[in-house]
C-alpha positions in Angstrom: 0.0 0.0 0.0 1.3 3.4 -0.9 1.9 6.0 1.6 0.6 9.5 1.3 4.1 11.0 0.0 3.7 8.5 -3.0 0.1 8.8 -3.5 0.5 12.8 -4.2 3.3 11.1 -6.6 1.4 9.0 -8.8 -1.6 11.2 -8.8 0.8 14.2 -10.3 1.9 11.9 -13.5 -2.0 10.4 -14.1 -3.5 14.0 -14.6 -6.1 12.6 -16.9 -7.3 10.3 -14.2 -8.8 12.5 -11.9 -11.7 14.2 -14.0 -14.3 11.2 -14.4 -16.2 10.8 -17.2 -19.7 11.7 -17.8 -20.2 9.6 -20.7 -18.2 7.5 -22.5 -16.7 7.6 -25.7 -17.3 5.0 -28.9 -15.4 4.3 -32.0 -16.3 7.2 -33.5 -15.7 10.1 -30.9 -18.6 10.5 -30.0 -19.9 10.9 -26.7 -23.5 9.8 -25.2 -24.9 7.0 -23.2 -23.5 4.4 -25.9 -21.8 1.9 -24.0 -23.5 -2.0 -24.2 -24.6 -2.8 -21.0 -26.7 -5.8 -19.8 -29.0 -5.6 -16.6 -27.8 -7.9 -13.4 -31.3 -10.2 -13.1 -31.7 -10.3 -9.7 -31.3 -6.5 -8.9 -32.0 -5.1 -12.8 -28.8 -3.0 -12.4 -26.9 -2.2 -16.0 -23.5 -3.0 -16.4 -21.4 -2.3 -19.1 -20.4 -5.5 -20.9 -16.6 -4.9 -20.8 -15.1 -5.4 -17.3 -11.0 -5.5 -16.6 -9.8 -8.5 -14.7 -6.4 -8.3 -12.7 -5.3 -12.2 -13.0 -0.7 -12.2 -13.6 -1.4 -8.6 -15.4 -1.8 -6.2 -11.9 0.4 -8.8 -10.0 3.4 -6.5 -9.7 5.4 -4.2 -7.2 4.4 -0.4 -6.3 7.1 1.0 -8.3 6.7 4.5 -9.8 7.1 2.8 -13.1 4.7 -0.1 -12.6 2.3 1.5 -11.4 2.3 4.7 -13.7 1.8 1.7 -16.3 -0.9 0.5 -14.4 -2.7 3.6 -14.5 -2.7 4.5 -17.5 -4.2 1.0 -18.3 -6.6 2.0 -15.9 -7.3 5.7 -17.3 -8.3 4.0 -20.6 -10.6 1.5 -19.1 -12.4 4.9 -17.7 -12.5 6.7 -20.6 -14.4 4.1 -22.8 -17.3 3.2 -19.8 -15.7 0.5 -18.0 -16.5 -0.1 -14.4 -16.4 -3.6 -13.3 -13.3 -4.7 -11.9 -12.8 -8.4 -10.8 -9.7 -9.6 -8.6 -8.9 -11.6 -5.8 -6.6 -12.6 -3.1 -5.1 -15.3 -5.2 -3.6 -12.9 -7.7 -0.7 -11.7 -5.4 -0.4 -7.8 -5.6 -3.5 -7.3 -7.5 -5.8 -5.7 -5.2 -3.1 -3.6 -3.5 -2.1 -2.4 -7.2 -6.0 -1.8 -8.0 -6.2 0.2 -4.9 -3.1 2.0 -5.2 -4.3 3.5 -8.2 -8.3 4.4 -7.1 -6.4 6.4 -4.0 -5.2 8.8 -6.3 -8.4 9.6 -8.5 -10.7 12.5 -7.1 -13.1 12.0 -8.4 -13.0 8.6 -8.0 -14.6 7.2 -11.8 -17.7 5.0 -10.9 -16.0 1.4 -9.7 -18.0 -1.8 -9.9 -15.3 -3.5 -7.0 -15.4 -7.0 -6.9 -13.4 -10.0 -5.6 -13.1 -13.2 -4.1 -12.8 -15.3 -1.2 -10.2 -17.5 -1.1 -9.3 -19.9 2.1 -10.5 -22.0 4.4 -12.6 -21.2 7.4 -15.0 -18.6 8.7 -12.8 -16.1 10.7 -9.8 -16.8 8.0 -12.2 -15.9 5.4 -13.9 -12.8 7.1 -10.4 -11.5 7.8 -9.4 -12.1 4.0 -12.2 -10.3 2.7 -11.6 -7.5 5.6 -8.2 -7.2 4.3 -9.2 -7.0 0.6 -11.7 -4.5 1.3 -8.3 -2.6 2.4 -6.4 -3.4 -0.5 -8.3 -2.3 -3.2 -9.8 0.8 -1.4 -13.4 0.1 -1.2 -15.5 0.6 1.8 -17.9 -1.8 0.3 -17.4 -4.8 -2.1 -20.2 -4.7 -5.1 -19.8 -8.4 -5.5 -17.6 -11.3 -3.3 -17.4 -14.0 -5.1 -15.9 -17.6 -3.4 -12.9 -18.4 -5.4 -13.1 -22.0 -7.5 -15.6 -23.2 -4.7 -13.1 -23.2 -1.6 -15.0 -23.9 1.4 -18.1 -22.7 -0.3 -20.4 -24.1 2.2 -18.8 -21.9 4.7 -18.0 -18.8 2.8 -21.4 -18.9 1.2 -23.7 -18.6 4.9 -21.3 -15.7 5.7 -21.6 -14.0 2.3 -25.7 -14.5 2.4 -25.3 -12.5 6.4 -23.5 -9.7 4.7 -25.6 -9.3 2.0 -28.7 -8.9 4.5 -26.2 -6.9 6.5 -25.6 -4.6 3.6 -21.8 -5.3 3.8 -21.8 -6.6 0.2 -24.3 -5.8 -2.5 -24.5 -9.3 -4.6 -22.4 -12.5 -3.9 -21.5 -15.5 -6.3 -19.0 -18.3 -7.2 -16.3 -18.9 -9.2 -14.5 -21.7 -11.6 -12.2 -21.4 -14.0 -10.5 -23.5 -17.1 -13.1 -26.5 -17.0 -12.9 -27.7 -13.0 -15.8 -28.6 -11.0 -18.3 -27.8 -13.0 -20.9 -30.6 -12.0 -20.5 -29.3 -8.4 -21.1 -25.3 -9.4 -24.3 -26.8 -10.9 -25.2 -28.6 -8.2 -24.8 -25.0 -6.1 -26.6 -22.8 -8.9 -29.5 -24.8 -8.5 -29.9 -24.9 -4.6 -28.4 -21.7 -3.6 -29.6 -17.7 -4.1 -26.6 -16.8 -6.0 -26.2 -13.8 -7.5 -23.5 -13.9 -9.9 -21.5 -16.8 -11.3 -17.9 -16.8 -12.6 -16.0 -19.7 -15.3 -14.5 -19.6 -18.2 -16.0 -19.2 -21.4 -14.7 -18.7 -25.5 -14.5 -19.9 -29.0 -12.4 -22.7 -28.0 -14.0 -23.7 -24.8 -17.6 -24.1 -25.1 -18.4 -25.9 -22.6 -20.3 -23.7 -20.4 -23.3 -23.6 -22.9 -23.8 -27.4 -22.4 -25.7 -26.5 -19.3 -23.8 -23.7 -17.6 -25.2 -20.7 -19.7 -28.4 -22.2 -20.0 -28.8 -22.7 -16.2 -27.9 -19.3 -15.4 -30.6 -17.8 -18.0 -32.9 -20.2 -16.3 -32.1 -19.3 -12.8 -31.8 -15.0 -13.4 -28.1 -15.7 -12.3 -25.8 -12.9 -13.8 -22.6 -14.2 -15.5 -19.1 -13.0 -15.4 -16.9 -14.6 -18.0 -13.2 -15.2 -17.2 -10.3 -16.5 -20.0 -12.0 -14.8 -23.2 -9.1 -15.3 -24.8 -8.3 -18.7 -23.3 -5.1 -17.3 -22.2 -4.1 -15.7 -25.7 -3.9 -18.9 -27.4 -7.1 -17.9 -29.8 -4.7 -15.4 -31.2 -2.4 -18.0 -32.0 -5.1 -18.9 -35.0 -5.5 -15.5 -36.2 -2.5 -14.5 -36.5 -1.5 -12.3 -40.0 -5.6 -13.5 -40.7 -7.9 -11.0 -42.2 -10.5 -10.1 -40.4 -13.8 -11.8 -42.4 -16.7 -9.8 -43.3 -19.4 -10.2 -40.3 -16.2 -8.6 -38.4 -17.1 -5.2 -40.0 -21.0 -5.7 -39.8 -19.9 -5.7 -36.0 -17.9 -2.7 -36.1 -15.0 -5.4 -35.2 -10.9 -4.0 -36.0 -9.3 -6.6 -34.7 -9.4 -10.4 -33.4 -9.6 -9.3 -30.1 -13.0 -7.2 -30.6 -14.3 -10.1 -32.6 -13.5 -12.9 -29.6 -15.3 -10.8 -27.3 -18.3 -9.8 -29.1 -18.7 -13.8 -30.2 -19.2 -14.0 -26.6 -21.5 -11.3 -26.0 -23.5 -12.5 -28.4 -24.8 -15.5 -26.2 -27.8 -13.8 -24.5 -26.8 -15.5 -21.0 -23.5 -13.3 -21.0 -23.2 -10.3 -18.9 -20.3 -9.1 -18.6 -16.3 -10.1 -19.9 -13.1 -9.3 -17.4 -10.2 -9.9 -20.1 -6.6 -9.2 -18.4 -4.2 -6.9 -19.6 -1.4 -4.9 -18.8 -1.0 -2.7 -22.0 -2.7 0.1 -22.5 -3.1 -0.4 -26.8 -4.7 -4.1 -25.6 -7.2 -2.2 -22.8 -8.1 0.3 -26.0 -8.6 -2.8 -28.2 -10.9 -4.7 -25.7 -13.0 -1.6 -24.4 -14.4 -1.1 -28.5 -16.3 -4.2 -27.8 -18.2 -2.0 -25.6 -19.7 -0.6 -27.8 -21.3 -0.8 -31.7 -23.2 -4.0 -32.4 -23.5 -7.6 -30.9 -24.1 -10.4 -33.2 -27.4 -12.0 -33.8 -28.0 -15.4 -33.9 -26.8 -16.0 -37.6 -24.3 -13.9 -37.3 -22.8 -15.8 -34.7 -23.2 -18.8 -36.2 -20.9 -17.3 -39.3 -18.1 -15.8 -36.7 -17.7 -19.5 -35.7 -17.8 -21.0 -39.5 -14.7 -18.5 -40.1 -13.1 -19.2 -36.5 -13.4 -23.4 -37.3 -12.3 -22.9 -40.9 -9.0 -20.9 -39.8 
């Protein structure tokens, strides 16, 4: 955590972070409420479909260098509508990087803050989510999620007390890469769950086998983790032109394309891709706004994806 000396530091080199942003701006430079957003189904509350995630990319030391980076990464998430921002005590420095950096914004930019639990025990994970409440510099959590199902059982009946409590607005459960899934199932059906976390993209479909339709069923919100199943989509599309539905999409690049395949899928809510480079966070925050594919169109962005 930085101290004040250092704080008065960063905030003098992010000068652009500071002023909030009314609106957002799209592709085209223009400003107005144009950002996608899809509602939360148990509350009805909009959030943009583009989140950040913090997984390896914020996972570094509070140097002036680092986190300068860092805030600029953050500064252009801002500035195209984004607001949801996913970590967790498993990704080492994350939240204390996150938090770092919101510190030094006044006005703070509106801040969907959420995280995980990640341990085992009651008091262990009270004092866990205590501390990451600390870390990222939010008096209250929008969403605590319990990380890949750890002690869910436990976590889970202290989660549902906060939540009446008004110590955390929504709570949920995570996977990721393919594990437990039979179990998360299991849980989505029996418990009041507001959100639900796994991994999801154009190479790993499993999730609409009976994840995706599940949540749709049970007005459980969806946060999807590993877009780009860990940059190995680009591995396809590399020096590939992009195909014509890309431009129906308003689609530049592979990236934009990966994530608005997802956001087609009307059980989707929101997307937390990782990154660490500014250019990247401009890339992924397009899919914010423009188009989302229909049905058909889908269907084609897959034909060309298959066919690569």
């Amino acid at each position: 955590m930085l101290n004040r000396r250092q704080i008065l530091q960063l905030a003098a080199t992010l000068p652009l972070l500071g002023t909030g942003t009314a609106s957002a701006t799209g592709p085209a430079g223009n400003t107005g409420p144009t950002v996608n957003t899809r509602p939360i189904p148990s509350s009805g509350e909009l959030l943009p479909v583009i989140g950040m995630g913090t997984s390896q990319t914020f996972d570094e030391p509070a140097s002036p260098e680092t986190l300068q980076q860092l805030g600029a990464v953050l500064q252009a998430f801002f500035a195209a509508g984004g607001t949801v921002i996913d970590s967790s005590p498993m990704y080492g420095e994350a939240e204390s990087r996150v938090g770092d950096i919101l510190r030094t914004l006044s006005p703070r930019p509106p801040v969907f803050a959420a995280t995980k639990v990640w341990t085992t025990g009651r008091e262990e994970g009270i004092a866990q989510m205590q501390t990451s409440a600390e870390r990222m510099a939010v008096e209250r959590f929008d969403l605590i999620a319990i990380h890949n199902l750890q002690d869910w059982r436990t976590h889970l009946a202290t989660l549902k007390q906060w939540k009446e409590e008004g110590k955390v607005r929504y709570i949920g459960i995570t996977t990721s890469h393919g594990r437990n899934h039979e179990e998360l199932l299991q849980i989505m059906r029996t418990e009041p769950l507001d959100f639900v976390q796994f991994s999801y993209n154009m190479e790993d479909r499993t999730a609409e086998q009976a994840l995706l339709p599940l949540a749709q069923e049970r007005d459980i919100a969806t946060m999807i983790n590993r877009p780009y199943q860990r940059g190995s989509l680009f591995a396809k599309t590399r020096d590939q032109e992009l195909p014509a539905v890309a431009a129906e999409l308003g689609c530049s690049s592979w990236g934009q394309f990966f994530l608005k395949w997802i956001l087609g899928h009307p059980a989707v809510t929101n997307l937390i891709p990782a990154t660490s480079k500014v250019h990247h966070m401009q890339d992924n925050m397009q899919a914010n706004f423009g188009p989302l594919p229909d049905r058909n169109q889908r269907a084609e962005m897959m034909r060309v994806f298959s066919a690569l």
